[in-house]
N, C-alpha and C positions, 0 to 999 in steps of 0.2 A: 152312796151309790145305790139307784134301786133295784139294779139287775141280780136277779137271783142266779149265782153261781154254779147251781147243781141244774139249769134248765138249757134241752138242747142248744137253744139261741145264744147265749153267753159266749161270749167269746176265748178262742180255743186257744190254748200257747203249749206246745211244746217243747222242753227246755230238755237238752244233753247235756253228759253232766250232772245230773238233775237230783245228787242225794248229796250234792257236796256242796260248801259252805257257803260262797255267794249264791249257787243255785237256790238254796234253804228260803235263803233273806229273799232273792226276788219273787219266788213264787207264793213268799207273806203276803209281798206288797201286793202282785196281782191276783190274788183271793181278796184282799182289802177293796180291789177294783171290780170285782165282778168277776175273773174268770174263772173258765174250767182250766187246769192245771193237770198235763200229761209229764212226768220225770223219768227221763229216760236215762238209764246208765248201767254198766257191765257187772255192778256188785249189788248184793242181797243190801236192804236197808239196814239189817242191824247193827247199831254201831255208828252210822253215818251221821252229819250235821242235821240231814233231814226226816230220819228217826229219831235223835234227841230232842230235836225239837218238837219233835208229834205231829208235825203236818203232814206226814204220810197219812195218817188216820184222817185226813179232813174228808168231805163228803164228796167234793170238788175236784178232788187228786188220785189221780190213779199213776202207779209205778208201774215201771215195764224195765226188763231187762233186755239189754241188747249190746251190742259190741261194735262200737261206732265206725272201725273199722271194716268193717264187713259190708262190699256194695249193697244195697236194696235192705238195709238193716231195718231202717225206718218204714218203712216200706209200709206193713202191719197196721199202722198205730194210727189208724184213720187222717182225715183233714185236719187241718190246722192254718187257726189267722197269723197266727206268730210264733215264727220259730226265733228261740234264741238261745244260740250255741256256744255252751262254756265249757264241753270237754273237753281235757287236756292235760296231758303230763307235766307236773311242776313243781317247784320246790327246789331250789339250789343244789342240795345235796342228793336229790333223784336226778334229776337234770344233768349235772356232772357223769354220775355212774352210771347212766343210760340214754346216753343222744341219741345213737339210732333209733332209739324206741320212742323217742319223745317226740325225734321228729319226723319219725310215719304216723304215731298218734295223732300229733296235734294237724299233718295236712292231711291225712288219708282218713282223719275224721270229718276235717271240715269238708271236703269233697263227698265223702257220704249226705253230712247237712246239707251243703246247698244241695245235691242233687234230690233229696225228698223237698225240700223249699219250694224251687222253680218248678215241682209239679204240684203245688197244691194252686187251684184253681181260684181261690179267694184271698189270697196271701197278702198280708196288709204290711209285715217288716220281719225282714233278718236280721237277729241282731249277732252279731260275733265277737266275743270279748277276747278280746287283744289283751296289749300292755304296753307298761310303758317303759318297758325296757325298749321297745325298737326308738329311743331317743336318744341311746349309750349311756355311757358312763356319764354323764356327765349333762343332764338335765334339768336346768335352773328356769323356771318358767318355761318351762315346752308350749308350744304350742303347735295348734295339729297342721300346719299349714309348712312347718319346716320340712327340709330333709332329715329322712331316716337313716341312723346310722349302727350299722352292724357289724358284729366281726365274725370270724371263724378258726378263731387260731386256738382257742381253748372251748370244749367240750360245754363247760360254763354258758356261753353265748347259743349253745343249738335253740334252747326255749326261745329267745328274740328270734332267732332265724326263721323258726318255725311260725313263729306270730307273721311276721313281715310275708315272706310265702301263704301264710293265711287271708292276711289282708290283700292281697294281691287276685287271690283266686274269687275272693267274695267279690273285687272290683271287675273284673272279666265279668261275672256273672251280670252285675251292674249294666255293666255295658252293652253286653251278648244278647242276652234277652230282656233287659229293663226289669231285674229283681228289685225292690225298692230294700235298698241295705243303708245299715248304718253298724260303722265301726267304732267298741266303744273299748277307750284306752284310761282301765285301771289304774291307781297310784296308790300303794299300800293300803290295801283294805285293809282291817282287823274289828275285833268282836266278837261275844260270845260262838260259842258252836264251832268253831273252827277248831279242825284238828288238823294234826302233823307237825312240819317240823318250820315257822315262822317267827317274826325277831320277838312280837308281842306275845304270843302265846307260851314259846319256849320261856322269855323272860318272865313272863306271869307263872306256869309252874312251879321253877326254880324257888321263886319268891314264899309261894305255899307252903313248899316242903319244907322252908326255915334256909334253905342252902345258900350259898355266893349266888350271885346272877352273875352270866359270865356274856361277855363282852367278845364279840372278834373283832383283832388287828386293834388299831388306837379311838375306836368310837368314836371318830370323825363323821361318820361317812351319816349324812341327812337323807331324813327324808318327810316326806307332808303324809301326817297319818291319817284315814278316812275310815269313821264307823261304816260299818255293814249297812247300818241301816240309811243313812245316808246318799252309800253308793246305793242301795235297791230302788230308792226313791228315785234317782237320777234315770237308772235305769229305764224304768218301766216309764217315765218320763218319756223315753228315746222311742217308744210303741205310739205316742198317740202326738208328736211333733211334725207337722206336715214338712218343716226345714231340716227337721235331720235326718230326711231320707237322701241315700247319695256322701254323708257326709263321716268324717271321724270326730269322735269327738271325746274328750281327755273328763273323766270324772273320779272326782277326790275333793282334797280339802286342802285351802293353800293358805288356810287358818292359822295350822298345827305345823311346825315345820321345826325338828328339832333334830339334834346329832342321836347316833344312838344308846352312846354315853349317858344322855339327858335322860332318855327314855328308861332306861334300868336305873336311872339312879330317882325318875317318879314313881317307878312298880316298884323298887325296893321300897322307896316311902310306903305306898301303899298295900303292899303282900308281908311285908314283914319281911323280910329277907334278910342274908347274913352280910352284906355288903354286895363289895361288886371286884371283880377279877377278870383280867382281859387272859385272851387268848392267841394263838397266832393261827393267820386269816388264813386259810387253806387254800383259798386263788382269790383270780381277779373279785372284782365285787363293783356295785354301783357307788358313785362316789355321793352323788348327790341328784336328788330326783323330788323334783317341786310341778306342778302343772300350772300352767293357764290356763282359768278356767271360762274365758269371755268368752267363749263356744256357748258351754255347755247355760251361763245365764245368760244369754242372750237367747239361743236356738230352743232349749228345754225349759228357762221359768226355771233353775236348779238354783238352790244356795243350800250349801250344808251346816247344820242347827246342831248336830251333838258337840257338846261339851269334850275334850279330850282325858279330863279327867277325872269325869264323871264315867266315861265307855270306858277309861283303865280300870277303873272302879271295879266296875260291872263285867270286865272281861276277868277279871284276879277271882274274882267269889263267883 
């Protein structure tokens, strides 16, 4: 690409969210593309996915701190051709001990993003990362074209609730005033840089420190694993597809699909670990979550290339 990233013309992306782990990987890919890169988010960099990695220091990147909940937050942080919005409360065991906060986070942010979106006067895409939990428990080849399905009977399910209500709000927007949006629906990311409390990471630690890797409930429960880098590629994909404006579309890897039994018993292969030891599963949970991804290679040109364990590899050390 010949555009010089650090020149006013370069194109502008603003990403919420923006010090935290998929935000890290996309805003690689779109420095790889040419852009100027604005990360917007409530906490100081140090420590974050996007300080470890160093891409705060690029030339291209500037950080701003802001509190996505707060109307006219954005407000500040000049134009922008691309906003794409990944702030949000998450994590199974955050999510359970705080749904009211998860779920004013995750919609009383996205209503902050679109509302700076639908006034920037040269807006080429919103992009708003979902999930794909709104397909329930129980999602063997999802595809984005089905109904959604949610609960609310356990604290567990606010994070989908909150997605679903997100998706709904960007689609108004859609309609309201002709935002040109695209909804894009995760399927277990994992990969370097990633912090907190996730199946691959947890079980990659454990693996390190020589310990059991422990298991909840009977390691049934599948899922399709999808490198980071990967999903960023699909991503920024979803910025310059004249089709996937209007539309949702499901990105991962439907390569990789194994129990999560399987999964700690290839990290113990590979981290050295003391074996493997279940536990008992503290709530509900997904049973099984695989995507179709005929959207995203049809509409985007997407096929995902990393090796699975070659990125467990790579994610242990």
């Amino acid at each position: 690409m010949t555009t010089n990233p650090t020149a006013p013309t370069a194109p502008h992306t603003l990403i919420t969210g923006g010090l935290g782990f998929l935000a890290t990987w996309i805003a690689a890919g779109l420095l790889r593309c040419g852009h100027r890169v604005t990360l917007v988010d409530h906490r100081e960099p140090d420590g974050t996915p996007a300080q470890l990695s160093g891409i705060v220091d690029a030339p291209a990147v500037t950080v701003a701190r802001a509190d996505i909940t707060e109307p006219g937050a954005l407000d500040g942080l000049g134009e922008s051709d691309h906003v794409i919005h990944t702030a949000a409360v998450l994590g199974v065991d955050k999510v359970r001990a705080a749904p009211v906060e998860t779920l004013r986070v995750n919609i009383d942010g996205t209503v902050v993003a679109l509302d700076y979106a639908v006034r920037q006067p040269a807006l080429r895409r919103f992009v708003l990362l979902s999930t794909s939990e709104v397909y329930g428990s129980r999602a063997e080849d999802a595809f984005e074209g089905e109904w959604l399905s949610v609960r609310t009977d356990d604290p567990r399910w606010s994070y989908a609730v909150s997605k679903v209500t997100a998706e709904a709000m960007t689609v108004a927007r859609g309609t309201e005033v002709g935002l040109p949006y695209t909804l894009v629906r995760p399927f277990n990311v994992y990969g370097p840089l990633r912090t907190g409390a996730y199946a691959v990471g947890a079980l990659a630690r454990q693996a390190v420190s020589g310990a059991p890797l422990t298991v909840h409930g009977d390691g049934r429960q599948c899922r399709a694993w999808c490198h980071a880098e990967d999903f960023a590629n699909g991503l920024v994909r979803c910025l310059y597809a004249p089709d996937a404006v209007g539309r949702a579309v499901n990105i991962g890897d439907d390569r990789h699909h194994l129990s999560v039994a399987e999964l700690a018993r290839l990290t113990n292969e590979i981290g050295g670990g003391a074996g493997i030891t279940h536990s008992r599963r503290a709530g509900p949970d997904i049973d099984l979550r695989k995507p179709d991804l005929t959207t995203a290679r049809t509409v985007l040109g997407y096929q995902p290339l990393r090796d699975l364990h070659e990125g467990l590899r790579e994610t242990v050390e």
